[in-house]
VOPAKOL-881100 format. One record per residue (C-alpha): residue in one letter; x, y, z. Coordinates in steps of 0.5 Angstrom, whole numbers, plus 500, padded with zeros to 3 digits. Layout:
N
aXYZ/...
// end
This chain:
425
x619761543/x623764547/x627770549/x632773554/x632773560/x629780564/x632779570/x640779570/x645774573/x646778580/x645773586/x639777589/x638774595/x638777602/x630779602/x628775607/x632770609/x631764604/x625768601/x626767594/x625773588/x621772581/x626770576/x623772568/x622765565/x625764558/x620761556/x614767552/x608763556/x610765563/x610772563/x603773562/x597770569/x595763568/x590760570/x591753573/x585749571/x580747565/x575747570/x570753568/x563755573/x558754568/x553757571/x550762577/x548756581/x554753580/x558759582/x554758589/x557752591/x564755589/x563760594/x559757599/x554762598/x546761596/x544762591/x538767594/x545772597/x547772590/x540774587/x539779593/x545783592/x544785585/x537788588/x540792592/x541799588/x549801585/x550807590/x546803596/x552797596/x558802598/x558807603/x563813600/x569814606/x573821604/x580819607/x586825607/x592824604/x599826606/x601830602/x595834601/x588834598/x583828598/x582820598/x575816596/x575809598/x569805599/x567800603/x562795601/x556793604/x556787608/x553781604/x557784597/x564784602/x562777603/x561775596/x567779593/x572776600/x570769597/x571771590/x577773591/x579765596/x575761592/x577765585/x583770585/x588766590/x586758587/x586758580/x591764578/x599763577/x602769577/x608772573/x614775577/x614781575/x607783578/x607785586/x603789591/x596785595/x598778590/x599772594/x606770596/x608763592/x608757597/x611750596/x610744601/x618743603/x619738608/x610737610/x610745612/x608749607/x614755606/x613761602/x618761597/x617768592/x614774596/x610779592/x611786597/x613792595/x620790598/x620784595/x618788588/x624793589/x629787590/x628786583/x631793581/x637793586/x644794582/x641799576/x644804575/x638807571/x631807573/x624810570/x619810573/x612812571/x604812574/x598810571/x592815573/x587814577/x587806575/x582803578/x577809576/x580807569/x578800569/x572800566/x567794566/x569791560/x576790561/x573786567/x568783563/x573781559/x578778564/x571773566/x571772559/x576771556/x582769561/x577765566/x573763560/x567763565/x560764560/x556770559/x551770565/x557768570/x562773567/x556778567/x554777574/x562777577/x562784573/x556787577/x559785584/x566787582/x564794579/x561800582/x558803576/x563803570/x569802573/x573799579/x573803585/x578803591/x576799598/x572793593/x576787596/x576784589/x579791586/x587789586/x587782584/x582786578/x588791577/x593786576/x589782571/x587788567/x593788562/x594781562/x594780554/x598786552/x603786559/x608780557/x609783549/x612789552/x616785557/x617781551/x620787547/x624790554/x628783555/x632784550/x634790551/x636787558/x631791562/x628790568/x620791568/x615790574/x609793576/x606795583/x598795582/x599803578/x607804579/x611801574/x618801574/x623800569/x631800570/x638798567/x645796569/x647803564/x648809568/x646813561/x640808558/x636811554/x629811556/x625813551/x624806546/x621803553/x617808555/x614809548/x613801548/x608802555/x605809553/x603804547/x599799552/x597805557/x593808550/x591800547/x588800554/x585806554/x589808561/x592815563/x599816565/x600820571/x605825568/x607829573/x610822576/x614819570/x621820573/x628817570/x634817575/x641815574/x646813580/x650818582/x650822589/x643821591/x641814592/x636811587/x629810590/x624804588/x618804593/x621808598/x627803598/x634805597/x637799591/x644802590/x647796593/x646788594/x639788597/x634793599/x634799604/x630804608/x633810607/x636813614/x630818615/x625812615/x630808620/x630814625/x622816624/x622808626/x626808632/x623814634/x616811634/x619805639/x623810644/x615814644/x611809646/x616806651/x616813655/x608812654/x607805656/x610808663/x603812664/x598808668/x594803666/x597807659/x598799657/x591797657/x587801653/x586800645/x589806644/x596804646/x595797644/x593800637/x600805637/x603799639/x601794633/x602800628/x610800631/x612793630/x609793624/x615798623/x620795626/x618789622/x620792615/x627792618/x627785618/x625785611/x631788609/x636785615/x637791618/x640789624/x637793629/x631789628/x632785633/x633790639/x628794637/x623788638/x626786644/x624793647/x617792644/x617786648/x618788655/x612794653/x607789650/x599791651/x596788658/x589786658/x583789661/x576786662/x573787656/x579783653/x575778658/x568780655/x569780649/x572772648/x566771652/x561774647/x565771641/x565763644/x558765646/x557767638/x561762636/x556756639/x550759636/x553758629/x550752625/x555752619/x562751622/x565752616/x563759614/x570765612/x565768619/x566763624/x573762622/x574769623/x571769630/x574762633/x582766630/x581773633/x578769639/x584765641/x588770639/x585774645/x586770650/x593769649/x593777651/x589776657/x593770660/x598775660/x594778666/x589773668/x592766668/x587762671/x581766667/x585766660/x586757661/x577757663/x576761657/x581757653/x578749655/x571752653/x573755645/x577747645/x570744646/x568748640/x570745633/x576748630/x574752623/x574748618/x573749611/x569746604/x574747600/x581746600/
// end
């Protein structure tokens, strides 16, 4: 069966060089997740041996109470008022990280109009493997650039509302794992009845939630020449009529919300039309070709540059954490900018380049301690060991901009050692 494509015949590109975007396939199949295999995990056992974690561990996070396997963190939002986040225990963050490689990123193929913490599709071009459909918020406003009406709306609290047998039923009945192994993926995803904000398996979780009911709405959309996507709880939806009458599509999604048992945010649901204020999608400007950031947004970036260069000048500002914190948070800014082909990028970056962090001794201990750490590893292998060899060679790249000599000592010791490796491809 087929149906009309969603997304229209404009030429999108300009996100990211040769970046391409998520194009609605005609064909109804491609709309929902699949999943790429046959292949099941039969049984507990087995699912230890696709996430290289012993049996034992699997077992022993279930003995550790609900409430003693998160710690609760208040985080202040910006607007006003509270965040609770969790952060997971160390074991629990090392099974649901593994879940998450071995599981979420593998074996699922993702329908374009899903965005935010999805892996970016990669092709193998040339024997170098190239990123070839981005799945950011930048990436996901692109699809809406050249609407002239846009509705936007939110779905409340979604992880609270994910109860645990819609994720159940995502184990059972989309990953086709039996009872015993759905019960236990469960267990180790959920805290209590729900999802939570700062589990690692929550976002792969809340774009899978819908996956059986999503792609009929879109189905219904796409006739209608609507664009859908949805970013984690933000769903936008727009048309190339400055007049489009919304109220058939939101009655489609608030149809799915209630199916799904999902509150919408009604504070949030917004329609705009193109006229003397710019349409907004994430924050980005999409009356035009590709995506923008709003002038305030560019001034606030070139803004944070120029103050960091007035603070690099304090002495030895550049050496300490703080600066090299505030430095790393500015070029993640100014990055955004590249994004977008913003052409100040490149002179920003080049000023950040003249100010960049200077190492101090403790860079010098700190590589020391991690090769020290990394020989007594056993298992070579481990997500562990990758991590520390990674963060190892990335501080001496930072000492050898202030000590030649030691950073090339440090860096023939961590050649000695093997480099990661891992068990499964």
């Amino acid at each position: 069966m087929t149906v009309t494509p969603c997304y229209s015949a404009l030429d999108y590109g300009g996100v990211g060089h040769d970046i391409k975007l998520p194009r609605m396939a005609v064909e109804m199949t491609d709309l929902r997740p699949e999943k790429i295999t046959k292949s099941s995990i039969g049984s507990i056992s087995k699912l230890s041996v696709v996430l290289s974690i012993p049996e034992s561990d699997l077992s022993a996070i279930l003995k550790i109470l609900p409430e003693n396997r998160y710690k609760k963190i208040t985080i202040p939002k910006g607007v006003g008022g509270e965040r609770i986040v969790y952060s997971a225990t160390p074991l629990l963050r090392k099974i649901q990280h593994r879940i998450n490689t071995r599981i979420f990123k593998k074996l699922i193929k993702w329908p374009p109009y899903l965005y935010g913490s999805l892996p970016n599709d990669k092709e193998l071009v040339g024997g170098q493997t190239k990123t070839t459909v981005q799945r950011d918020y930048i990436a996901c406003a692109q699809n809406h650039c050249g609407a002239k009406s846009i509705l936007k709306l939110d779905i409340a609290n979604f992880f609270e509302n994910i109860h645990r047998d819609t994720v159940k039923k995502i184990f059972r009945k989309f990953f086709h794992y039996p009872e015993n192994v759905s019960d236990y993926l469960t267990e180790v995803c959920c805290y209590g009845d729900t999802l939570v904000q700062g589990a690692l398996t929550s976002s792969y979780l809340a774009s899978l939630c819908m996956w059986d009911t999503e792609y009929k709405v879109i189905q219904k959309l796409s006739r209608r020449n609507l664009v859908y996507t949805r970013l984690v709880d933000d769903i936008t939806i727009s048309s190339k009529h400055r007049g489009y009458d919304f109220r058939n599509a939101e009655s489609h999604v608030r149809a799915m919300m209630l199916k799904k048992d999902f509150p919408l945010n009604l504070s949030k649901t917004k329609i705009m039309r193109a006229g003397s204020s710019p349409l907004l999608v994430h924050g980005l400007i999409v009356n035009f070709r590709t995506p923008r950031l709003p002038s305030s947004e560019i001034s606030r970036i070139k803004a944070s540059v120029n103050n960091l260069v007035k603070a690099s000048a304090t002495d030895n500002y550049r050496t300490t954490y703080s600066f090299r914190a505030q430095y790393f948070r500015c070029l993640g800014r100014v990055n955004r900018l590249a994004r977008v082909n913003h052409n100040k990028h490149e002179y920003l970056i080049n000023k950040l380049k003249k100010i960049r962090p200077k190492p101090c001794k403790t860079d010098i201990e700190r590589v020391e301690n991690a090769i020290d750490r990394l020989k007594s590893l056993k298992d070579k292998t481990t997500d562990s060991y990758r991590r520390i060899y990674n963060i190892a060679r990335y501080r001496i790249g930072i000492v050898s901009r202030s000590f030649d000599r030691k950073s090339m000592i440090l860096l023939s010791e961590l050649k000695k050692l093997e480099k990661p490796v891992s068990k499964i491809d």
